[in-house]
C-alpha positions as CSV (number, residue, x, y, z in Angstrom):
1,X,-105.7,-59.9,131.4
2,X,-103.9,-56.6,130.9
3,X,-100.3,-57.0,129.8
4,X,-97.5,-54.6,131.3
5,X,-96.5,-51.6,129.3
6,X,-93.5,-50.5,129.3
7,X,-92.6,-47.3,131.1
8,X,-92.9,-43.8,129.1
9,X,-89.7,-43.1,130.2
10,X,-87.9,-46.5,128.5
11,X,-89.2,-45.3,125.3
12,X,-87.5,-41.8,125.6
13,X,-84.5,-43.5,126.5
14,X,-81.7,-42.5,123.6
15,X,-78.0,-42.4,123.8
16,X,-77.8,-38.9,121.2
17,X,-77.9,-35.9,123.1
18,X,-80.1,-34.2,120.8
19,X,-79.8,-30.6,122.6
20,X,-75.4,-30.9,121.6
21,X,-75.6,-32.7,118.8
22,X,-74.2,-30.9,115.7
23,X,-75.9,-30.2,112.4
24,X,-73.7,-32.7,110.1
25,X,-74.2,-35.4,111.9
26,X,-78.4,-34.4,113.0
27,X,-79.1,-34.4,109.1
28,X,-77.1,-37.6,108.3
29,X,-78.8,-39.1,111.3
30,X,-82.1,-38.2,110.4
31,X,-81.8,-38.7,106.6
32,X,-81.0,-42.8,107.6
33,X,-83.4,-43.1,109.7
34,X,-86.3,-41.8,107.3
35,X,-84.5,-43.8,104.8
36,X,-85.1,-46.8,106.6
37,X,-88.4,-46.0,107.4
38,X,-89.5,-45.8,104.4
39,X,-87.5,-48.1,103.0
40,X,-90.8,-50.8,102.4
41,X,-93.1,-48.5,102.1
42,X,-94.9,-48.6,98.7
43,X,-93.3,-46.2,96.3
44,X,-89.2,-44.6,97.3
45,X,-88.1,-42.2,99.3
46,X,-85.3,-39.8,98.0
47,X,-82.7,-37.6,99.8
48,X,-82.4,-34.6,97.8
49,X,-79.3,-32.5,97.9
50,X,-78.7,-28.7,98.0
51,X,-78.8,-26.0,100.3
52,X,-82.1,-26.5,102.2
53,X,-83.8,-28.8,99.4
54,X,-83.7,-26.4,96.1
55,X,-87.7,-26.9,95.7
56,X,-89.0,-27.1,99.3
57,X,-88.0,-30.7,100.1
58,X,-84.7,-32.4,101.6
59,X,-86.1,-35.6,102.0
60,X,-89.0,-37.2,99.8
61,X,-91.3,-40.2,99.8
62,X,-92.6,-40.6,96.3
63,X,-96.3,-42.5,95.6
64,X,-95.7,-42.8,91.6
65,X,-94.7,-39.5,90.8
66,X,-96.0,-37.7,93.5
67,X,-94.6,-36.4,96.3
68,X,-96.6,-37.8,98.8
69,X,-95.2,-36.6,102.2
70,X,-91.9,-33.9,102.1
71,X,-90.0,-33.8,105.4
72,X,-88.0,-30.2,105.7
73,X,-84.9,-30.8,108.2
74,X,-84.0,-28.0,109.9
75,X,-81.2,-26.9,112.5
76,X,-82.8,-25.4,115.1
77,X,-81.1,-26.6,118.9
78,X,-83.1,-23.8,120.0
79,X,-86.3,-24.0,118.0
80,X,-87.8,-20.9,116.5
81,X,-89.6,-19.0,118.7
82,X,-88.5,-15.9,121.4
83,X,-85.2,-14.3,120.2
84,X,-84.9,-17.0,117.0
85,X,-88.7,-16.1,116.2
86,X,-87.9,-13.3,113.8
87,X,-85.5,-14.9,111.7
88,X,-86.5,-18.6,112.1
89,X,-90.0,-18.1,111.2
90,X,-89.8,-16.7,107.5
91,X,-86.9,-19.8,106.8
92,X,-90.2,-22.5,107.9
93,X,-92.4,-20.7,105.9
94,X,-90.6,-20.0,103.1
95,X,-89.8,-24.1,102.9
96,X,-93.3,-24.8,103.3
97,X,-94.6,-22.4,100.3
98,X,-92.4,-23.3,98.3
99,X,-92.8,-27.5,98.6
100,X,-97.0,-26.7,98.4
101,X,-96.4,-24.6,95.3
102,X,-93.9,-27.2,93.4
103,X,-95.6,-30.3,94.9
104,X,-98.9,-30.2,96.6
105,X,-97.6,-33.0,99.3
106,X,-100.7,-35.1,101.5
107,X,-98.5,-34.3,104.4
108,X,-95.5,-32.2,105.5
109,X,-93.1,-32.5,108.4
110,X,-90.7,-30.4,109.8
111,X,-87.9,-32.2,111.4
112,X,-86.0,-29.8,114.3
113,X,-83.6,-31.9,117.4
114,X,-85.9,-29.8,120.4
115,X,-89.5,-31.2,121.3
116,X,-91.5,-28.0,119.8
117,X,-93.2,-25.4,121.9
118,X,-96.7,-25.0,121.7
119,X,-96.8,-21.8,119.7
120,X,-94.2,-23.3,117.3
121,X,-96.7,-26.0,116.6
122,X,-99.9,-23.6,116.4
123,X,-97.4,-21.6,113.5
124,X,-97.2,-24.8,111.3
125,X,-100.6,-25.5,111.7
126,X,-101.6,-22.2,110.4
127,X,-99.5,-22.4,107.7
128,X,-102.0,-25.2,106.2
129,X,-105.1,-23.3,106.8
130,X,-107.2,-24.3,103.8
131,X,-105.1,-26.6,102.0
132,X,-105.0,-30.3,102.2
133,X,-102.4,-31.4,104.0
134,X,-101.3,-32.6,106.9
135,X,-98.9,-31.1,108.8
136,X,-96.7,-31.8,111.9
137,X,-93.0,-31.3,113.9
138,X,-91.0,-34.0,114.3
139,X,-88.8,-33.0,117.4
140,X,-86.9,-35.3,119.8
141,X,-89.4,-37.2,121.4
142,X,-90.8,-38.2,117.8
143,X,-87.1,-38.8,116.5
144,X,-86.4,-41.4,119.5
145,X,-89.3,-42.9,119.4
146,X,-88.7,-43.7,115.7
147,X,-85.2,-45.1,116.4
148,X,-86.3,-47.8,118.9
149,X,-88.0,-49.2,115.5
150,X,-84.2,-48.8,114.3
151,X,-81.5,-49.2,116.7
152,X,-78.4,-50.2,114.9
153,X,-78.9,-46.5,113.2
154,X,-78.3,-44.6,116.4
155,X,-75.9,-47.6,117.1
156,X,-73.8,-46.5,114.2
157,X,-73.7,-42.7,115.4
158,X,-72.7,-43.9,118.9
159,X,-70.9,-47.0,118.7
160,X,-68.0,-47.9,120.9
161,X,-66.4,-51.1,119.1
162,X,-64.9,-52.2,122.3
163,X,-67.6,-52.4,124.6
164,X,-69.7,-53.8,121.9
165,X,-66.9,-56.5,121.6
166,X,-67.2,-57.5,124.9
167,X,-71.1,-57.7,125.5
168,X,-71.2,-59.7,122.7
169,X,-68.0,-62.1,122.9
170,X,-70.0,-64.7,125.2
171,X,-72.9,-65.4,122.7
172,X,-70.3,-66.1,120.1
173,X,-69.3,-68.9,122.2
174,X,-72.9,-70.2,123.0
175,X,-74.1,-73.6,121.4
176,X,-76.4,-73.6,118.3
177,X,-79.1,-75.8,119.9
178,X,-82.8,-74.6,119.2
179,X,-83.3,-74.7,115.6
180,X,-83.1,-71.2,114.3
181,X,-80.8,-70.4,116.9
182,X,-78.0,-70.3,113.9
183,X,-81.0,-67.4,112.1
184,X,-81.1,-65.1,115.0
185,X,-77.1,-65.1,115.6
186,X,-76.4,-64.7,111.8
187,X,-79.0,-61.5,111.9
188,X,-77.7,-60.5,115.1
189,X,-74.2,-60.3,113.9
190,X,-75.0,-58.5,110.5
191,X,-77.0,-56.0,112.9
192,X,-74.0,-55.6,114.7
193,X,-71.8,-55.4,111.4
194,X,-74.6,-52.4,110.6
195,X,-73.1,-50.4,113.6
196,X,-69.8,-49.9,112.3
197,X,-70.9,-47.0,109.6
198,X,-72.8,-44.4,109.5
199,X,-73.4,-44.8,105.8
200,X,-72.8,-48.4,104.9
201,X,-74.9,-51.2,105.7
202,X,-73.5,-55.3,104.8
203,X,-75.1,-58.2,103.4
204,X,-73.4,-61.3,103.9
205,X,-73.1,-64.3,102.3
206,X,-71.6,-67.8,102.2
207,X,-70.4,-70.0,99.3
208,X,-68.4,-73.2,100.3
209,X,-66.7,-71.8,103.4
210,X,-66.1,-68.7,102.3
211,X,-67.8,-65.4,103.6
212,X,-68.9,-62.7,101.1
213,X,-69.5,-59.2,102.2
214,X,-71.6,-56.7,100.1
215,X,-71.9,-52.9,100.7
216,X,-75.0,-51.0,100.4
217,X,-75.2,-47.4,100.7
218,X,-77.5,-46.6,103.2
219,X,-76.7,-42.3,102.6
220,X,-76.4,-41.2,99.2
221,X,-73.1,-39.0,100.6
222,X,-71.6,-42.8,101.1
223,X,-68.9,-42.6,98.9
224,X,-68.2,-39.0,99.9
225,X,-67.5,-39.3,103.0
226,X,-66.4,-43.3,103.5
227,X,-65.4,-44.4,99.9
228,X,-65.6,-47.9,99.2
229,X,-63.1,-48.8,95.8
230,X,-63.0,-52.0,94.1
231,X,-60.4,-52.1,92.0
232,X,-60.6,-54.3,88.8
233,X,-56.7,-54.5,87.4
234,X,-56.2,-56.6,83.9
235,X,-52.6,-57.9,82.6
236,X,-52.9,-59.9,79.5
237,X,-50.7,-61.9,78.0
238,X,-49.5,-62.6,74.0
239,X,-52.2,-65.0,73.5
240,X,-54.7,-62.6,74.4
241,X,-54.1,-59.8,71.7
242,X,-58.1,-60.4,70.2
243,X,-59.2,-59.5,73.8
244,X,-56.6,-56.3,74.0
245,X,-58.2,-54.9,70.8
246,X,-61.8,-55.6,72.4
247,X,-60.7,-54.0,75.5
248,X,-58.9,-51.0,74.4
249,X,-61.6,-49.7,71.8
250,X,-64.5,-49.9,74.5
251,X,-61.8,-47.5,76.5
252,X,-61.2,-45.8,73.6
253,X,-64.8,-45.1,72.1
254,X,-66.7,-46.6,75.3
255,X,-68.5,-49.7,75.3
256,X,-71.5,-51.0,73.3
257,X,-71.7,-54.7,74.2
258,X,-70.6,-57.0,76.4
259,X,-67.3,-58.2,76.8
260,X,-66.0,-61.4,77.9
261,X,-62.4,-61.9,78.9
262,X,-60.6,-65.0,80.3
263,X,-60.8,-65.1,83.8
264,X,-56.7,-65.0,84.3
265,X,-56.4,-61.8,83.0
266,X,-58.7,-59.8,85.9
267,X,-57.3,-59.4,89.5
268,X,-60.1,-57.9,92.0
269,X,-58.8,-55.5,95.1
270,X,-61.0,-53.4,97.7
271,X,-59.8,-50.7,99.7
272,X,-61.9,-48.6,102.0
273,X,-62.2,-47.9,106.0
274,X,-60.7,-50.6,108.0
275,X,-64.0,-52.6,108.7
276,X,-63.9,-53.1,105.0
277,X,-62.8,-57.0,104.3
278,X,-61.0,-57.2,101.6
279,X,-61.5,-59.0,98.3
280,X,-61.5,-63.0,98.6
281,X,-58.4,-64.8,96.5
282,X,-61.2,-66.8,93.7
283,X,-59.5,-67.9,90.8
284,X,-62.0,-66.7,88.1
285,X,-62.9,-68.7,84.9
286,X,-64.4,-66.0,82.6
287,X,-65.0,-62.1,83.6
288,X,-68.1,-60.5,82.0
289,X,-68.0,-56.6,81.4
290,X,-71.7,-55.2,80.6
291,X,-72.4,-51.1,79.4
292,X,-73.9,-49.4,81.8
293,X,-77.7,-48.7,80.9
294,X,-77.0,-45.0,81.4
295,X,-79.5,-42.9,79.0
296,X,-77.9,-41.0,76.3
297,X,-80.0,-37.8,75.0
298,X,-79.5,-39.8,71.6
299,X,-80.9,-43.1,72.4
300,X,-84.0,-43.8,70.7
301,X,-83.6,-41.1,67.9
302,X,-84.0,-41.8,64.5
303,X,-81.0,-41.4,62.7
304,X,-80.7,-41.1,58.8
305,X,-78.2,-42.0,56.5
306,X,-78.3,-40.3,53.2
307,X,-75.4,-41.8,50.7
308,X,-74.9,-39.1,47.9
309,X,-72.8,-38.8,44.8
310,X,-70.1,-36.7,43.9
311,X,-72.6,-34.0,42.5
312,X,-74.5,-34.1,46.2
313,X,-77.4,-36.0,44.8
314,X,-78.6,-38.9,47.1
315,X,-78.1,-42.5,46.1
316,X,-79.8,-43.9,49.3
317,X,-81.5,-43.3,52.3
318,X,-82.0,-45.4,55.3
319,X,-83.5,-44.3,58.5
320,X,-83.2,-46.2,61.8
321,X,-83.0,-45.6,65.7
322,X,-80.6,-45.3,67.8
323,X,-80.2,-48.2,70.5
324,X,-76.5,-46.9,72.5
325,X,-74.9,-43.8,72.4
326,X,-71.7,-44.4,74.7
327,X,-68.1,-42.1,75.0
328,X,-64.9,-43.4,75.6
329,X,-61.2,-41.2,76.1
330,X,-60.8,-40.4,72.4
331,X,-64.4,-40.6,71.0
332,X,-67.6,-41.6,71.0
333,X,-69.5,-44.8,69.8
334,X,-73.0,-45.0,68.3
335,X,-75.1,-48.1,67.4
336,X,-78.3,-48.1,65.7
337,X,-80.7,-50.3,64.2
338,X,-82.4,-50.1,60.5
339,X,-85.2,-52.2,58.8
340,X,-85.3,-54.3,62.5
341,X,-82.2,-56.3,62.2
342,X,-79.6,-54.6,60.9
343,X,-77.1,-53.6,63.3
344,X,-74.5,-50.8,62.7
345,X,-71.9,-49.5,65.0
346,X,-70.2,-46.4,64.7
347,X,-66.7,-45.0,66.4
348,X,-65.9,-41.6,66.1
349,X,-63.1,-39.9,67.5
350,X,-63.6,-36.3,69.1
351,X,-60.7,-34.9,66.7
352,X,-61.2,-35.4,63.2
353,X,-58.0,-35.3,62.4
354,X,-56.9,-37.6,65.2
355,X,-58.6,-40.7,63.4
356,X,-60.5,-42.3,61.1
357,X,-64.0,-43.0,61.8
358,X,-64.5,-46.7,61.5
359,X,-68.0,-48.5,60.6
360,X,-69.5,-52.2,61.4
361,X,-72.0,-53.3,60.0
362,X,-74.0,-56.9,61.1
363,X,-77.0,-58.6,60.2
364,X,-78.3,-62.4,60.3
365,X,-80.9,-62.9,57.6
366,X,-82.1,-66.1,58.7
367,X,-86.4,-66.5,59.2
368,X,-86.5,-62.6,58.6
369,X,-89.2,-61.0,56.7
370,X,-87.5,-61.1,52.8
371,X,-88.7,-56.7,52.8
372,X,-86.7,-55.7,55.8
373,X,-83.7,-57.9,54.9
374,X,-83.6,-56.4,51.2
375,X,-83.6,-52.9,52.7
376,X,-80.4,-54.2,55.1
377,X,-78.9,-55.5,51.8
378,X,-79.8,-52.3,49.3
379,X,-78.1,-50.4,52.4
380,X,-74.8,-52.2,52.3
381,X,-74.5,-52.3,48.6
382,X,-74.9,-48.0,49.1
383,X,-71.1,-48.4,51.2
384,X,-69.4,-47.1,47.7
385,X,-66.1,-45.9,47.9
386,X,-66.5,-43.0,45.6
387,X,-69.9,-42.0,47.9
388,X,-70.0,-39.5,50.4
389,X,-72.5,-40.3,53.5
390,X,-74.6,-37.6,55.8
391,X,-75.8,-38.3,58.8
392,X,-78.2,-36.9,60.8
393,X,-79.8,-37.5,64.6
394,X,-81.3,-35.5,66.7
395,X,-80.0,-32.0,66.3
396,X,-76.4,-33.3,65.3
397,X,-75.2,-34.2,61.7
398,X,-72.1,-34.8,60.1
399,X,-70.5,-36.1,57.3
400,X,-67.7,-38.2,55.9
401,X,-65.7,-39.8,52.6
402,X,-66.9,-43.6,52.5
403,X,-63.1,-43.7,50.8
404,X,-61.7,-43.2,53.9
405,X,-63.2,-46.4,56.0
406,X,-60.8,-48.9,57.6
407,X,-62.5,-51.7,57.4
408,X,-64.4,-52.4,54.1
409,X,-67.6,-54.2,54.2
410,X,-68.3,-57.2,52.4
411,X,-71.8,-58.7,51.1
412,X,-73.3,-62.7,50.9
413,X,-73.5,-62.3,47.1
414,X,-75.3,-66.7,47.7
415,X,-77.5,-64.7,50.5
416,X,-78.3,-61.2,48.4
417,X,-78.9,-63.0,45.4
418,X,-81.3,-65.4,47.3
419,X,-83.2,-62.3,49.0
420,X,-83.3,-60.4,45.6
421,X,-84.8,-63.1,44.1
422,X,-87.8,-64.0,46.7
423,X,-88.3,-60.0,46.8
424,X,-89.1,-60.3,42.9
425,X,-91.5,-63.0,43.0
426,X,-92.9,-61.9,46.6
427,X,-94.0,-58.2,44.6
428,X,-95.5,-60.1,41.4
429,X,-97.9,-61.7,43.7
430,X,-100.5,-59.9,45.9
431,X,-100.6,-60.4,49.2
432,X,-98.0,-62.9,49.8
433,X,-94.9,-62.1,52.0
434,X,-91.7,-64.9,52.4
435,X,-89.1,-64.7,55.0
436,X,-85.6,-65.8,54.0
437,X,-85.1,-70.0,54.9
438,X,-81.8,-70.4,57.7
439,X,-81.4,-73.3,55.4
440,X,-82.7,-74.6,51.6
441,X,-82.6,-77.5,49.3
442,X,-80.4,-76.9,45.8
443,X,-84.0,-77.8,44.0
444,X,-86.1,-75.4,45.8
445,X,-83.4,-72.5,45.6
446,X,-83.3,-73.5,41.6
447,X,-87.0,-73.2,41.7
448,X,-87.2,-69.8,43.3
449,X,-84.1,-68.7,40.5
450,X,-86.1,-69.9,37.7
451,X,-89.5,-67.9,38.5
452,X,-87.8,-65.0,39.6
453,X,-85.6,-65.0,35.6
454,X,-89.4,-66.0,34.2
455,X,-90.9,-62.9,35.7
456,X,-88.0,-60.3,34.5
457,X,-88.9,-61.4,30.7
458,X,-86.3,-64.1,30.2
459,X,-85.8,-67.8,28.9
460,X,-84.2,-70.0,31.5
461,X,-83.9,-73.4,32.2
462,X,-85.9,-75.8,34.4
463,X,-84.0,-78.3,37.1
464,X,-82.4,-81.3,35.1
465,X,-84.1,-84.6,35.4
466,X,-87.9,-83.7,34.9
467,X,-90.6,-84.7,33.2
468,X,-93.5,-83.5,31.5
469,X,-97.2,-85.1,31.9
470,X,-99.3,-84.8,28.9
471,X,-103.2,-85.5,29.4
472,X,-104.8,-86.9,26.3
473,X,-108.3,-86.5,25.0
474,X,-108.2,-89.1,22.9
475,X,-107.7,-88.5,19.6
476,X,-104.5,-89.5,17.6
477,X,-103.3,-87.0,15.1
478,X,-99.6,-87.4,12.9
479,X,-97.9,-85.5,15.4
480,X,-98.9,-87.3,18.6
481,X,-98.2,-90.6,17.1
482,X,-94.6,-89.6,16.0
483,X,-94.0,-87.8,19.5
484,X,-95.4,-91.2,21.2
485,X,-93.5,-93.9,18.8
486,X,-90.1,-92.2,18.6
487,X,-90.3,-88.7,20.1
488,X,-89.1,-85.1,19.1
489,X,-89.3,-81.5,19.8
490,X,-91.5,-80.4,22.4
491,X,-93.6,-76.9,22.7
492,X,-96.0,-76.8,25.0
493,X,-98.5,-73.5,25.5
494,X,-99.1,-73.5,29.9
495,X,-102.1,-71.3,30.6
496,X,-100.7,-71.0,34.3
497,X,-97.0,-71.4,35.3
498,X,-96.6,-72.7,39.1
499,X,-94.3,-72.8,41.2
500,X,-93.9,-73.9,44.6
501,X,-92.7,-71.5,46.8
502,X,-91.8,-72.1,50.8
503,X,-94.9,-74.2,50.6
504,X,-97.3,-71.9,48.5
505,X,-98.4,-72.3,45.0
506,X,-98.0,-69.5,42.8
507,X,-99.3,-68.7,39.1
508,X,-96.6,-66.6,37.3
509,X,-98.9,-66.2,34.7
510,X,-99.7,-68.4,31.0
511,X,-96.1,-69.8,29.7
512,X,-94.3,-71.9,27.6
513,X,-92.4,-75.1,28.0
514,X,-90.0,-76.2,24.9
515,X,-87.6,-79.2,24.8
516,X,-85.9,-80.2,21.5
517,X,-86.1,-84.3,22.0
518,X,-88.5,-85.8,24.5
519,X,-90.0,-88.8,24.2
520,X,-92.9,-91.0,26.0
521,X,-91.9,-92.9,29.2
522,X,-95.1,-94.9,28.4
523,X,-95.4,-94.6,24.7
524,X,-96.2,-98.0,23.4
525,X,-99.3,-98.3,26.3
526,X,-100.4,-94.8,25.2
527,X,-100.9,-95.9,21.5
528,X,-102.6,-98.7,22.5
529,X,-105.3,-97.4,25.0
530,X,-105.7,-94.8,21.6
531,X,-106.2,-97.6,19.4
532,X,-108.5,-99.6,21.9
533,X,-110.6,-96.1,22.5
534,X,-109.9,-95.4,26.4
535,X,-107.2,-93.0,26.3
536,X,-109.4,-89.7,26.9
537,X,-108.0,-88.5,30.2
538,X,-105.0,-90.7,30.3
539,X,-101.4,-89.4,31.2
540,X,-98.4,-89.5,29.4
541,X,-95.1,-88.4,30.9
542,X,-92.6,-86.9,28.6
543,X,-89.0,-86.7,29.4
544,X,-85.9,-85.5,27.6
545,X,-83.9,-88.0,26.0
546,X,-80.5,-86.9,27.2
547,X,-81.8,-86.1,30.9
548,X,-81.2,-82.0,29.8
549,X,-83.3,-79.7,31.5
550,X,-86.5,-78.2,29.7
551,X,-86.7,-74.3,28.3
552,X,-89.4,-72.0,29.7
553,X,-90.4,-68.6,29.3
554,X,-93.3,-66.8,30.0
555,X,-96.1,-65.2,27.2
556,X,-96.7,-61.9,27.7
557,X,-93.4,-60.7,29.6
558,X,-91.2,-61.5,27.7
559,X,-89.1,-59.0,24.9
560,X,-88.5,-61.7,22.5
561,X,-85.8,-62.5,19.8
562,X,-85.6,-62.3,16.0
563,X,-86.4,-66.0,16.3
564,X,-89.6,-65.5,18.9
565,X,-88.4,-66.5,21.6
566,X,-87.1,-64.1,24.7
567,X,-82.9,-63.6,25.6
568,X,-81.8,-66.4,27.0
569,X,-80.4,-66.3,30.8
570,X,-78.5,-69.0,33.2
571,X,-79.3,-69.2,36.4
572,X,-75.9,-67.8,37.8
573,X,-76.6,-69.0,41.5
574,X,-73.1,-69.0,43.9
575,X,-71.7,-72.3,44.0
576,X,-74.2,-73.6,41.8
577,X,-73.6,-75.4,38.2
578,X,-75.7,-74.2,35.4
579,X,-76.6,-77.0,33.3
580,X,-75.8,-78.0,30.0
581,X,-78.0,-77.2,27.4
582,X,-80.2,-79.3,24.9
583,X,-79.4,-78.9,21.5
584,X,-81.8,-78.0,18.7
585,X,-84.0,-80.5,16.5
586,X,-85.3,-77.7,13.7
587,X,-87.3,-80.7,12.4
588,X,-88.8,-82.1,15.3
589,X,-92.5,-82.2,14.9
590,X,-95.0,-79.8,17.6
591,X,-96.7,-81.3,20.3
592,X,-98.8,-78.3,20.9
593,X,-100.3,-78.2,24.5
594,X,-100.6,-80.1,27.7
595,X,-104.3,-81.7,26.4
596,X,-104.0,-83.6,23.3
C-alpha cells in the first residue's frame, strides 16, 4: 500500500522572502543552517571570515585536513545572468579557481537566494570541465528544502515571541500522562528557547529544582553581535592574603597553574539580551581557575640555561623544554621542565627596570631515577650568587645577575647527600641504575654511606652492633687460640666487599675489615670441635667487645697513611650520629682472613 506524499508545494512552503531578504541577514542565515547541517557529519565544518572567503571558501566542511566540500555564498537577488552576466560571472569564477587551486574540494556549491536559471547552471558546470568535483547551485528551492530538516533556524530569523506565546500556552498546561510525554515537552521547549537568537542556541539543565541555562554559539559572529558576559567579581578578606598574592601574580605575569580560591570570595553575574537568565544565587564552596591551553610559539622549545662566572666561562648547563609560556599586565611567565622532573617557573616583567625577575624552582625526588634527580640537584647547587645566568629559547635569549633574585633557593642537604651517594655507587657498578627510596631505614641509608666513602678511597666505619663470621678449616695456630680464648685485634683481608643495595648485591671490590678487640661469641665450642677434629667448615662469629662499630677500607682505592692505612672519614649523614670509635690494641695479635 502506497503511503500519501505530501504535496510539492508544502515542502516549498517558507516564511523568508528570499527575493527581499537582505545580504546580512541571507549569509548569517545560511551560515546556521550549513552549520547545523553538518554539524554530525564526520569531520567540522568552519565559517571562515573575510571579504568573500580570502582563499575561495566562506564556509568549509573539513574530512581530516581536507576540504572536502567548499560552499561560496554569494549575494545575488537577481542571479548572474542578462544585465548582471558581465560583472557577476568573473566574481563565480574567480571564487571557484581560486578554492580548486588552494584546495582541490570533492564538491563545490554556490549558495545564491534566486532558484538558478538554466544557463547559470550550464556556467558552473563548465567551470569543472575535467576536474573532479562535483559541482552545484544551491538557490531557494534547495535552501527551504534544507530548513524543513531545521525549523527553529528560520524560526529564529522570523520569530514573533507573542504569537509563539500563545500557540504554545495550552500545551504548557496539558498533563504529563504517556511516559515520555515529559521528553517531547522538555525538547519542545528548548526548541522553542532556540528561536529566540539568531546566534545562540541553550542547553538546559536541572539540579535540585533549579534550572541551568548554557549558551552555545551557533555563529562564530555570536559575541559580536549579541554578547553574552559572565562576569566573575572577587572581594577577599584579611584572612585571605596567601590567595591575594596567588591571584595578583597570575594577573600580573599570567597564570601557569591552577588556582583554587575559597568559594566566598567569587560572586558570578550575567548580562546579555533580555532572553538571557541571569546567574542563579549558589553559595560556592571552592572556585577553581585553570590557564587556558592557548599555544605559545615557545611551548615545547628547549630552553638552556648556561650559569657562568664572572670571567664569562660556564659553570653549568642544563637544557629542558618549555611546558607554558603565559603573559600577564606587567610581564610574562615561563615554566619549563629539565632532567623530567624538575619544574622551574620563571616571571619576568616587560620593563627591566620595573622589577626583579623572580625564579621557583620544585622537584619531588621520591621513586625517580637517582641520574635525572642528580642533574636537578647539580642544577640548583649552580643558583650562586656571585653567577651570572643566560638563557636561551627559541630565537629569544637574555640574561641576568643570580645576585639580584627575590627569593633564594634552598637545597635537601639529607636528600642531596642521599642522591650523591647512590649516584657514586650506581657509576662504580655496570649496568645497575637505583631510583631514590620515598622512604629508608637508618641501617640501609648507613649502608649506602659507607660503600659510597669505601669507593672514594677512604676508611669509614661499619653500623654499630655487628658481627663478624669466621669459617675455620681446622687447624689451630697461636693466634687463633688467643683470638678464641680471650680475643684481640682483628684484621681481616675480604676478597669481595658486599653490600646490599635497594635489594641488590654488589661487590665494591677486595677489602679490609679491622677491629681492635673482638672476641668469640662461641669461643669455648670452637676450641673444642678443634680439639675433637670436626671444626673444618665450622663458623665462628666475632664481635666487638665494647659493641663499637668495625673499620673498613678497601685495597686498591685507597691513598693510604704513613701508618698503611687510608684517611679516615665519618659518615656525616643529616640528623644522623656518627659513632664512637674503638680504640687501639697495638698488641693485639692478627687474625688474618675470613678462613682460618
Amino acid at each position: 500500500m502506497l503511503e500519501p506524499v505530501a504535496p510539492a508545494s508544502d515542502l516549498s512552503k517558507s516564511q523568508i522572502d528570499w527575493s527581499r531578504i537582505n545580504e546580512r541577514d541571507f549569509n548569517h542565515l545560511v551560515e546556521v543552517l550549513l552549520i547545523k547541517k553538518h554539524a554530525k557529519a564526520p569531520g567540522r565544518v568552519d565559517v571562515i571570515r573575510g571579504a568573500g572567503g580570502d582563499t575561495g571558501i566562506d564556509v568549509v566542511v573539513w574530512r581530516g585536513d581536507k576540504a572536502a566540500i567548499i560552499y561560496q555564498l554569494k549575494y545575488f537577488p537577481e542571479g548572474f545572468t542578462g544585465g548582471f552576466r558581465e560583472n557577476r560571472r568573473p566574481q563565480v569564477k574567480k571564487s571557484f579557481d581560486t578554492a580548486w587551486k588552494n584546495h582541490s574540494p570533492e564538491e563545490w556549491i554556490l549558495v545564491m537566494p534566486p532558484n538558478p536559471h538554466i544557463n547559470e547552471s550550464n556556467y558552473v558546470d563548465q567551470l569543472a570541465k575535467d576536474k573532479a568535483v562535483r559541482v552545484e547551485i544551491m538557490g531557494q528551492a534547495k535552501l527551504t528544502a534544507a530548513l524543513t530538516d531545521y525549523p527553529e533556524v528560520e524560526r529564529a530569523f522570523t520569530r514573533d515571541e507573542l504569537v509563539d506565546l500563545l500557540e504554545r500556552t495550552h500545551q504548557e498546561k496539558a498533563g504529563l500522562v504517556g511516559g515520555t510525554d515529559l521528553s517531547a515537552r522538555i525538547q519542545d521547549l528548548v526548541s522553542l528557547a532556540n528561536t529566540r537568537s539568531q546566534y545562540w542556541d541553550v542547553e538546559v539543565s536541572t539540579i535540585n529544582g533549579e534550572v541551568f541555562e548554557e549558551y552555545v554559539a551557533k555563529h562564530p559572529d555570536a559575541m559580536v553581535e549579541e554578547p553574552i558576559i559572565t562576569k566573575l567579581t572577587f572581594q577577599f578578606g584579611e584572612e585571605h592574603q596567601d590567595e591575594v598574592t596567588r591571584f595578583q601574580d597570575s594577573l600580573n605575569y599570567g597564570m601557569v597553574e591552577d588556582l583554587d580560591l575559597p568559594g566566598e570570595t567569587a560572586t558570578f553575574s550575567r548580562s546579555g539580551p533580555s532572553w538571557v537568565k541571569p546567574m542563579p544565587a549558589t553559595a560556592l564552596s571552592r572556585v577553581r581557575m585553570s590557564p587556558v591551553a592557548l599555544a605559545s610559539g615557545l611551548d615545547g622549545k628547549t630552553i638552556t640555561f648556561d650559569f657562568r662566572d664572572e670571567a664569562g666561562f660556564t659553570q653549568g648547563r642544563f637544557e629542558g623544554v618549555v611546558t607554558r609560556h603565559v603573559t600577564g599586565e606587567i610581564g610574562s611567565s615561563l615554566r619549563a621542565q629539565f632532567a623530567n622532573i624538575l619544574t622551574l617557573t620563571m616571571q619576568i616583567p616587560f620593563d627591566p627596570d620595573g622589577g626583579i625577575p623572580k625564579l621557583k624552582m620544585v622537584f619531588n625526588a621520591a621513586e625517580l631515577p637517582v641520574r635525572d634527580v642528580q642533574v636537578a640537584i647539580d642544577m640548583l647547587r649552580s643558583f650562586q650568587p656571585d653567577r651570572n645566568l643566560d638563557v636561551y629559547v627559541g630565537d629569544l635569549n637574555g640574561s641576568m645577575k643570580l645576585s639580584n633574585l627575590v627569593e633564594p633557593l634552598e637545597g635537601d642537604d639529607w636528600t642531596e647527600m642521599l642522591v650523591e651517594d647512590l649516584s657514586v655507587i650506581e657509576k662504580s657498578q655496570r649496568g645497575v641504575s637505583f631510583v631514590v627510596p620515598e622512604s629508608i631505614e637508618p641501617y640501609d641509608r648507613v649502608n649506602i654511606r659507607v660503600a659510597r666513602l669505601l669507593l672514594d678511597g677512604y676508611q669509614t666505619v661499619m653500623a654499630p652492633r655487628q658481627s663478624m663470621s669466621v669459617t675455620l678449616k681446622g687447624d689451630l695456630n697461636d693466634g687463633l687460640g688467643l683470638l678464641l680464648r680471650d680475643g684481640g685485634a682483628l684484621l681481616v683481608t675480604q676478597p669481595a666487599m658486599a653490600f646490599d643495595i635497594q635489594g641488590s648485591k654488589l661487590n665494591l671490590g677486595p677489602g679490609i675489615i679491622h677491629h681492635p678487640h673482638v672476641r668469640a661469641r662461641d669461643g669455648e665450642e670452637a676450641l673444642a670441635a678443634i680439639e675433637a677434629g670436626t671444626a673444618a667448615g665450622r663458623v665462628v662469629h666475632l664481635e666487638p667487645v665494647d659493641e663499637t662499630p668495625f673499620r673498613v677500607w678497601l685495597q686498591p682505592r685507597a691513598d693510604t697513611t704513613a701508618n698503611g692505612e687510608p684517611e679516615y672519614r665519618a659518615w656525616g649523614i643529616p640528623t644522623f650520629d656518627d659513632p664512637v670509635l674503638p680504640t687501639t690494641i697495638d698488641s693485639a695479635p692478627d687474625a688474618g682472613s675470613t678462613e682460618d
